[in-house]
mmCIF file of the C-alpha atoms, coordinates in Angstrom:
data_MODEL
# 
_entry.id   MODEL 
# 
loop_
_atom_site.group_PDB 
_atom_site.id 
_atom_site.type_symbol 
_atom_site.label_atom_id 
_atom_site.label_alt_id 
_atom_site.label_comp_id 
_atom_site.label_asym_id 
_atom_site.label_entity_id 
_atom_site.label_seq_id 
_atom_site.pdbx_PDB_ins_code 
_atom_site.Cartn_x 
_atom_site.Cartn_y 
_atom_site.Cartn_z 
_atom_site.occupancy 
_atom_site.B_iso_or_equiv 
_atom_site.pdbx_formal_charge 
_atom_site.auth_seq_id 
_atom_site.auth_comp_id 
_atom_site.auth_asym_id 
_atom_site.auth_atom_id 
_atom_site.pdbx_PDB_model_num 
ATOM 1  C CA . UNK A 1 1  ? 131.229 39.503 114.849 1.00 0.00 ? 1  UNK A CA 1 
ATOM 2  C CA . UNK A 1 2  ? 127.884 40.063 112.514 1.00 0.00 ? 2  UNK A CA 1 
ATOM 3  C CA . UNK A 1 3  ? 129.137 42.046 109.248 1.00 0.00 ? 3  UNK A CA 1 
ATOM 4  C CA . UNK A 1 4  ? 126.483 44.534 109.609 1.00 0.00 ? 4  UNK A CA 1 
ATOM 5  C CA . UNK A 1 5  ? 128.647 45.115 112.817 1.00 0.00 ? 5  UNK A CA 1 
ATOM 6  C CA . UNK A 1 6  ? 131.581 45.721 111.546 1.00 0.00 ? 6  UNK A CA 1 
ATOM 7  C CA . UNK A 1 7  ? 130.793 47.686 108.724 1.00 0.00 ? 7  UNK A CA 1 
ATOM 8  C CA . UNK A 1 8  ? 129.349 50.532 109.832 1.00 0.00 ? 8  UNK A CA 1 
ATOM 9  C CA . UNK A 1 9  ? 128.815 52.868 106.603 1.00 0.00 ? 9  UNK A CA 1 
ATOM 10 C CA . UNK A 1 10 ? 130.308 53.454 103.336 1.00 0.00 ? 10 UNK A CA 1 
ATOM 11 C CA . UNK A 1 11 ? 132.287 56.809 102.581 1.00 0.00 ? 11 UNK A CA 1 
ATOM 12 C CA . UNK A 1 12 ? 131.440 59.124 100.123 1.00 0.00 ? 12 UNK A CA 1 
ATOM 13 C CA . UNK A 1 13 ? 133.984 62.189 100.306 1.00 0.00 ? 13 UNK A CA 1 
ATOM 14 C CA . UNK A 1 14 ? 135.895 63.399 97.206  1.00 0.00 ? 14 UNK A CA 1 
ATOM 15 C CA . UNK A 1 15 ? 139.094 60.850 97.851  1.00 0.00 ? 15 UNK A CA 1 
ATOM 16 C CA . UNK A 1 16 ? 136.698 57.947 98.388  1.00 0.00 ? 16 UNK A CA 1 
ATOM 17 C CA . UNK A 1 17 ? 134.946 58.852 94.755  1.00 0.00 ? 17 UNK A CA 1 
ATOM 18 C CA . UNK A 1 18 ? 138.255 59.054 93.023  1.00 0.00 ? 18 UNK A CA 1 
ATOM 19 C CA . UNK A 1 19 ? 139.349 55.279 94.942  1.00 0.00 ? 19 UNK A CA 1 
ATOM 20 C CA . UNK A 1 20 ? 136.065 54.280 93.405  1.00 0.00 ? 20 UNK A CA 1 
ATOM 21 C CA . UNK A 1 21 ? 137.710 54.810 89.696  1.00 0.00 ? 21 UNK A CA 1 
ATOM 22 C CA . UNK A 1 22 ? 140.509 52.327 90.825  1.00 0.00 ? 22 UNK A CA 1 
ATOM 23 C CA . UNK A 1 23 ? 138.258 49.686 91.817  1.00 0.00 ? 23 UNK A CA 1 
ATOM 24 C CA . UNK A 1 24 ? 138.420 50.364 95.604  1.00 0.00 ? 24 UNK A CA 1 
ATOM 25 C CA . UNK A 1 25 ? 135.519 51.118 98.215  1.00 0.00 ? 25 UNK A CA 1 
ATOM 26 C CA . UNK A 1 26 ? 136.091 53.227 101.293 1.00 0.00 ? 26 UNK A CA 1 
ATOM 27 C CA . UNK A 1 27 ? 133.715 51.942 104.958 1.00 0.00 ? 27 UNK A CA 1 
ATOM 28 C CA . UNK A 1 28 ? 133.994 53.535 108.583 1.00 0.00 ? 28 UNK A CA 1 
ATOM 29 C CA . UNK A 1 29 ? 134.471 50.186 110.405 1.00 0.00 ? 29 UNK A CA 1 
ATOM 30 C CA . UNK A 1 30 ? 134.170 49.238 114.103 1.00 0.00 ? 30 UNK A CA 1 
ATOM 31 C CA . UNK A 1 31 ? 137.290 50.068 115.729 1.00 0.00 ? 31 UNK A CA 1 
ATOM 32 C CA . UNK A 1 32 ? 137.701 46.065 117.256 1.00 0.00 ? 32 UNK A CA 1 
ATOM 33 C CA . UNK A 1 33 ? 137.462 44.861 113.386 1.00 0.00 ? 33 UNK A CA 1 
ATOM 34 C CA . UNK A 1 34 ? 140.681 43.762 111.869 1.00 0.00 ? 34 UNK A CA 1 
ATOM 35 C CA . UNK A 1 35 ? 141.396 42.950 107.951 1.00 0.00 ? 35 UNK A CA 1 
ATOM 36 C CA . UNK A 1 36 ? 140.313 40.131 107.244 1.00 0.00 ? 36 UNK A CA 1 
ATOM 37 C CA . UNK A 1 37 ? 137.031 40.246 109.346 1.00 0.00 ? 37 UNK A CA 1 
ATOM 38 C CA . UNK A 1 38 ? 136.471 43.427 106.744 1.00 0.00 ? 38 UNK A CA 1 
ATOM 39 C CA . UNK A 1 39 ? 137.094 41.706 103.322 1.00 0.00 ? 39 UNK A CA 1 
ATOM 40 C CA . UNK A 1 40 ? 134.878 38.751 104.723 1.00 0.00 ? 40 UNK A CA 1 
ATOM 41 C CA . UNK A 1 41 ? 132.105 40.835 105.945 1.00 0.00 ? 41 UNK A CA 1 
ATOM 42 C CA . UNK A 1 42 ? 132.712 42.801 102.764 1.00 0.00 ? 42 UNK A CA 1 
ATOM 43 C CA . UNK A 1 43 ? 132.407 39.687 100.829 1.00 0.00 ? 43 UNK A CA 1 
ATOM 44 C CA . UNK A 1 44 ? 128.966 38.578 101.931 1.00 0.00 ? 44 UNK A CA 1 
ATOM 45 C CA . UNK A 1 45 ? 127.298 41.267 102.426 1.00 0.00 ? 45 UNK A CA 1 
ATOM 46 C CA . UNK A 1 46 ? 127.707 43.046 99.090  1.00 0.00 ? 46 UNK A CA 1 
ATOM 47 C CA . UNK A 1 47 ? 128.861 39.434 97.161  1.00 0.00 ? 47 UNK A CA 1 
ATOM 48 C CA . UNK A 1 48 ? 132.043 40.421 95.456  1.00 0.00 ? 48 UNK A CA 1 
ATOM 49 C CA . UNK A 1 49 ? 135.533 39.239 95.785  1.00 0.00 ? 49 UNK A CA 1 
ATOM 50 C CA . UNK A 1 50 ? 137.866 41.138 97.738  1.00 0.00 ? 50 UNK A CA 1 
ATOM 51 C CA . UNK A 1 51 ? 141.733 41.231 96.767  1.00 0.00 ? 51 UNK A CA 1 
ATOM 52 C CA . UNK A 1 52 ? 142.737 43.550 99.480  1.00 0.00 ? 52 UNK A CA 1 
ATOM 53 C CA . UNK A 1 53 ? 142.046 45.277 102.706 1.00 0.00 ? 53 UNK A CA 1 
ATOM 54 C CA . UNK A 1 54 ? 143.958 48.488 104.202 1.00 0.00 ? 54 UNK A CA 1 
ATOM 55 C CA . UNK A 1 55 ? 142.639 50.199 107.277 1.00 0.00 ? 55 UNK A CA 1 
ATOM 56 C CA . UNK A 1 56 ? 143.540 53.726 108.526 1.00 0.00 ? 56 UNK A CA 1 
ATOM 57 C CA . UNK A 1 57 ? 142.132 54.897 112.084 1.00 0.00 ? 57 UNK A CA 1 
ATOM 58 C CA . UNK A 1 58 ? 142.148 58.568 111.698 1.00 0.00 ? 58 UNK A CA 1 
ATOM 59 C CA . UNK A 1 59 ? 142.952 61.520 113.998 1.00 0.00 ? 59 UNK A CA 1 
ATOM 60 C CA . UNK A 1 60 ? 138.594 62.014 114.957 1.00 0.00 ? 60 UNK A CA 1 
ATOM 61 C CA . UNK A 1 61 ? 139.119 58.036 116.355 1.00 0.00 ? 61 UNK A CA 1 
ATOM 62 C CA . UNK A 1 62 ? 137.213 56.654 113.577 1.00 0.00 ? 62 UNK A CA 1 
ATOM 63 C CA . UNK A 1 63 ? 138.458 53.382 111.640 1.00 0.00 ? 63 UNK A CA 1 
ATOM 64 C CA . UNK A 1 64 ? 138.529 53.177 108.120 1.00 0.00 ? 64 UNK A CA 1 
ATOM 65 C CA . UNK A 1 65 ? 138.975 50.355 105.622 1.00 0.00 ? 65 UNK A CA 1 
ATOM 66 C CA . UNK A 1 66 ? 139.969 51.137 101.813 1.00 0.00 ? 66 UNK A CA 1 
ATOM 67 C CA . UNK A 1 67 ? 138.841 47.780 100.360 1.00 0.00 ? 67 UNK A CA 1 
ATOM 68 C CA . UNK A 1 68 ? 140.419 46.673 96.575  1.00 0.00 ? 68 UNK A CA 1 
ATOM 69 C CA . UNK A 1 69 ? 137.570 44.571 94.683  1.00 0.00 ? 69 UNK A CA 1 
ATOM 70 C CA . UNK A 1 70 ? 138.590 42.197 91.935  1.00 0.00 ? 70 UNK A CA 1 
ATOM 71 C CA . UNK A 1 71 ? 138.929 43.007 88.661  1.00 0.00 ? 71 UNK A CA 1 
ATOM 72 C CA . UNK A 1 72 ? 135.659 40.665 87.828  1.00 0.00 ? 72 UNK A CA 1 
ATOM 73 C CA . UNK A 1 73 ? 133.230 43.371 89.956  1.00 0.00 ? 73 UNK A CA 1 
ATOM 74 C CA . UNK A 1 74 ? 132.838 47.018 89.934  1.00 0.00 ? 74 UNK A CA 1 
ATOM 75 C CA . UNK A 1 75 ? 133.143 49.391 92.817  1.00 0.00 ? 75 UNK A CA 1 
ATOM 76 C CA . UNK A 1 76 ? 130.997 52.135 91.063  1.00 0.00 ? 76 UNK A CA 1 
ATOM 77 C CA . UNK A 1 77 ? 128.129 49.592 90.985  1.00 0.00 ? 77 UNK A CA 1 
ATOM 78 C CA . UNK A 1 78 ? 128.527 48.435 94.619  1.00 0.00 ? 78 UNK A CA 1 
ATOM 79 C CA . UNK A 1 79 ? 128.431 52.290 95.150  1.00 0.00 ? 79 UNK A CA 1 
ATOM 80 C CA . UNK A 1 80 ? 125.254 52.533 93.129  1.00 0.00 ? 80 UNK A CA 1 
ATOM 81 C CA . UNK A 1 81 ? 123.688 49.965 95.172  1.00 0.00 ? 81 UNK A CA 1 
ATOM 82 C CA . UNK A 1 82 ? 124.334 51.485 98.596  1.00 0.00 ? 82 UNK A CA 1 
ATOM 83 C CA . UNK A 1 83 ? 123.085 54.852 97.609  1.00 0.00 ? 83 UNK A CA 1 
ATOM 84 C CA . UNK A 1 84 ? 126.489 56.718 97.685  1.00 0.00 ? 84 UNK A CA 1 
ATOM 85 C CA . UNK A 1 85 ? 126.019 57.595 93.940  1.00 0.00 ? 85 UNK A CA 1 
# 
């Protein structure tokens, strides 16, 4: 799958801006993606390490993925760069 498939569009709701202080970005992801197609779309689209991946599908069928970054990159500056900030 191409990554601009699988991630669909970042999150940008009050939880996913307080995740953001713990290093972790929030996507809606394609409901056929699994973990470790997300950290390595993740990883070269937005060119950061990814330590870990944990998806949720919620109750409106929609699939999300709460992605941990490594210590070495920021999740408030990947947010800056999509526009969610």
């Amino acid at each position: 799958m191409n990554p601009q498939e699988i991630i669909l569009y970042p999150l940008m709701g009050e939880k996913a801006t307080m995740m953001r202080d713990k290093n972790i970005l929030t996507f809606v992801v394609s409901k056929e993606s699994r973990k470790k197609e997300v950290k390595n779309a993740v990883e070269e689209l937005y060119k950061v390490k990814v330590t870990s991946v944990n998806i949720i599908n919620t109750t409106e069928g929609k699939k999300k993925a709460h992605v941990r970054l490594d210590s070495k990159y920021s999740a408030e500056e990947i947010a800056t760069q999509l526009g969610v900030i």
